[in-house]
N, C-alpha and C positions, 0 to 999 in steps of 0.2 A: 504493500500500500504506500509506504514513504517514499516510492520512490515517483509514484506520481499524484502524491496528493496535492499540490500548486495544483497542476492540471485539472483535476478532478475538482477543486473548490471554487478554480473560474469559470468549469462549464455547470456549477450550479448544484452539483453533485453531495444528499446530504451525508456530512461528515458528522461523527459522534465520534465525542472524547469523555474525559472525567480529567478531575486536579486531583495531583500528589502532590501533598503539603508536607508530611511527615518524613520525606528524606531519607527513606528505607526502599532499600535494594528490592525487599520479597514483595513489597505495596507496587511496585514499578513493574513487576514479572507478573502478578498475579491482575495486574491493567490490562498490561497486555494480553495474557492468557486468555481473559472476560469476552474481548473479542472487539473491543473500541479500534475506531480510525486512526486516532488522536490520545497521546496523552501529555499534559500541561505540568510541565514540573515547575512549580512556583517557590521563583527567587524573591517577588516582593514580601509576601505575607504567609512562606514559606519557612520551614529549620533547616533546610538543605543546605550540607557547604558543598564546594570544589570536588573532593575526593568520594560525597556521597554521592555526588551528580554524577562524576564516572561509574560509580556502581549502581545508580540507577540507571544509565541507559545501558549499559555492558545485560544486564538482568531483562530490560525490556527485549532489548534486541533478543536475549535467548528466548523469551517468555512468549513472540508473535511477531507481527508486519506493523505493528502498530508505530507513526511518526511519534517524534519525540518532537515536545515543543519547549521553551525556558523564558516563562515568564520574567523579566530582569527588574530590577527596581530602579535604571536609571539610563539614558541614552549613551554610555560609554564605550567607545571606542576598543580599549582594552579587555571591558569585561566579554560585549560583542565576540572579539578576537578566539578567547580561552573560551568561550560558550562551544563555538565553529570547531575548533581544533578539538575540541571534545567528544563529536560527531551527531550537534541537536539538529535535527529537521528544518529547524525555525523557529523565529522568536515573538514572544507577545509584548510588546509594548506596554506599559499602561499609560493612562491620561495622555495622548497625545491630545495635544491643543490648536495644531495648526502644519501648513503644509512646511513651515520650513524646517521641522521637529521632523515630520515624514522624512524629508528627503535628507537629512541628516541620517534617519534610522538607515535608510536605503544605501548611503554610502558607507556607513561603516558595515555592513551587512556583505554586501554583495561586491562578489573580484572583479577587479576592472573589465572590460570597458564601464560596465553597469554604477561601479563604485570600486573604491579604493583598499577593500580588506584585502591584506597579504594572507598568503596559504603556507604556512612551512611543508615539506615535503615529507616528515617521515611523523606525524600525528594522528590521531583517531582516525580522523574524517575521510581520511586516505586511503585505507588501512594500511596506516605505519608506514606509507611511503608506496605499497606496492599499486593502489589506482593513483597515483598523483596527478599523473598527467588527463586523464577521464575527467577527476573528480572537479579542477580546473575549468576545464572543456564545459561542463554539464552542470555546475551546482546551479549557477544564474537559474540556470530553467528549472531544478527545482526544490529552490532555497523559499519556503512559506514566510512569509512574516506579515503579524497582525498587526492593528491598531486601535490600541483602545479608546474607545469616544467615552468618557466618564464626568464629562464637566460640560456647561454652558457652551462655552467657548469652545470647545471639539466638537459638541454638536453643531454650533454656528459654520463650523468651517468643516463639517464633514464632508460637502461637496469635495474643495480644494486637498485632503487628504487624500482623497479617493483617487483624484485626477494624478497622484504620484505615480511614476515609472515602477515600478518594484515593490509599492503596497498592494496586498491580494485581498486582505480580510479587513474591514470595520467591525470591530467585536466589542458589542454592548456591556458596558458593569451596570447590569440595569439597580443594583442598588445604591452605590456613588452616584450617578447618572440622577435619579429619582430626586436623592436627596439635595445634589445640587440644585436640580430644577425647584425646589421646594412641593415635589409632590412623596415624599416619603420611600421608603422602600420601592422603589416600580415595580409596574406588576402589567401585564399583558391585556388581564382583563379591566383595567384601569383608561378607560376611554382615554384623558389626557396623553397618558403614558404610553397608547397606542398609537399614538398621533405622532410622538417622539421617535416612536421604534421603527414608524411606518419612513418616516424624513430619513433616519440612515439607514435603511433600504434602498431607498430611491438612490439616495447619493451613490451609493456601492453602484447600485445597478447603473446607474450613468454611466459608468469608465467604467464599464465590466469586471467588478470585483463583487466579489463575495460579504455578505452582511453574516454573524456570528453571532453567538449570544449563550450566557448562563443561563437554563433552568431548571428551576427549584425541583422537580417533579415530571415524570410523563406526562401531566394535565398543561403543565406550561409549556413543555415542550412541542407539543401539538398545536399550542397557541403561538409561538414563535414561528414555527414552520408551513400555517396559515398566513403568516404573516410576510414571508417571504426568505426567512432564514433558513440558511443551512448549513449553517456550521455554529454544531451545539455540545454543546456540554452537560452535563448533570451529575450531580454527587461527587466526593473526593473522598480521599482516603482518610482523612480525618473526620471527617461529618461522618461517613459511615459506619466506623470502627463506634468511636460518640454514640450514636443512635443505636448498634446494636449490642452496645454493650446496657444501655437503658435497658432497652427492650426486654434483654435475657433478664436482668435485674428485676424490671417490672413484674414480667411474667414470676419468677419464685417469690416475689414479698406476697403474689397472690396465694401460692402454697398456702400459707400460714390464717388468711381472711381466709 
């Protein structure tokens, strides 16, 4: 699947992932295992360091086809660089605010002509030197990178993000996004909040990119994907661990009632 999912999420194609927050190798194998497009390793609001990040995607790659993506906390050059040479699929942006934020993310992203990221020759992404010269050749076309619309202001200029060379995805943080707006948490079936979700759609679709989006549940998901998205997410590895470890807990205190 990673190796053409760019292609697959500009011809509209629905992609499903989950978030791994928890920075463990077996939550990374066992995403993959599940049977997901996509899985979102998160550096902003994440515990992953450097060396768990190699052993999560070393684990996914064994575990399925599933693309490895890396949410980053900031538009650097550097960190970009060691994400790449790692061997992630693509990266998620958060809060992009405006096109010239895009096309910064695009040059440090993608090897020349496209943009300016050097490739060393004997690292992950390569494998260790022996595709160097392919991986060169080929990543442009397909290296994913998202953009998250989270604020006012990235919604106002969704159009202009979208119109970037080498952004594929505008992907909704429909609860930053909400709360910016001052409509609360967003939620799909929230007419205001529809009206929001529906504007970067549109944009995406203008310059043939891909619209994204968190949800909560199958119920929202079906309402994002009514809506024109396709490229979704739901649950992570932390929420669900969370939730099912409730659950079991619930279920025995009932034992005792």
């Amino acid at each position: 699947m990673h190796a053409t999912i760019r292609k697959d999420a500009l011809t509209g194609r629905l992609l499903t992932g989950t978030w791994l927050s928890l920075g463990h190798a077996a939550a990374a194998e066992m995403a993959a295992q599940a049977g997901f497009d996509w899985l979102l390793i998160d550096h902003e609001h994440g515990v992953s360091d450097w060396r768990e990040l190699e052993h999560q995607l070393q684990a996914a790659a064994a575990g399925g086809s599933a693309a490895t993506v890396l949410r980053v906390g900031a538009v650097d050059a550097a960190v970009f660089k060691r994400a790449f040479d790692l061997g992630v699929h693509g990266l998620m942006v958060p809060d992009v605010r405006d096109a010239r934020t895009a096309l910064q993310v695009v040059d440090f992203s993608r090897v020349p002509p496209l943009g300016q990221r050097g490739a060393a020759t004997s690292t992950r992404n390569s494998a260790y030197g022996r595709d160097y010269t392919k991986y060169v050749a080929t990543i442009n076309d397909r290296l994913w990178l998202m953009a998250q619309i989270e604020s006012s202001e990235g919604l106002a200029q969704a159009e202009a993000i979208a119109a970037v060379d080498g952004i594929d995805v505008l992907f909704v943080g429909p609860t930053d996004l909400g709360i910016a707006l001052g409509l609360g948490a967003g939620t799909p079936s929230d007419p205001k909040f529809r009206d929001v979700l529906l504007q970067v759609v549109k944009a995406a679709a203008l310059h043939g990119k891909a619209a994204g989006v968190l949800a909560r549940d199958a119920a929202q998901a079906q309402e994002y994907l009514a809506l024109g998205y396709s490229v979704i997410s739901m649950g992570s590895d932390r929420g669900i661990l969370a939730q099912g470890m409730r659950q079991c807990a619930q279920q025995l205190r009932k034992l005792v009632s």
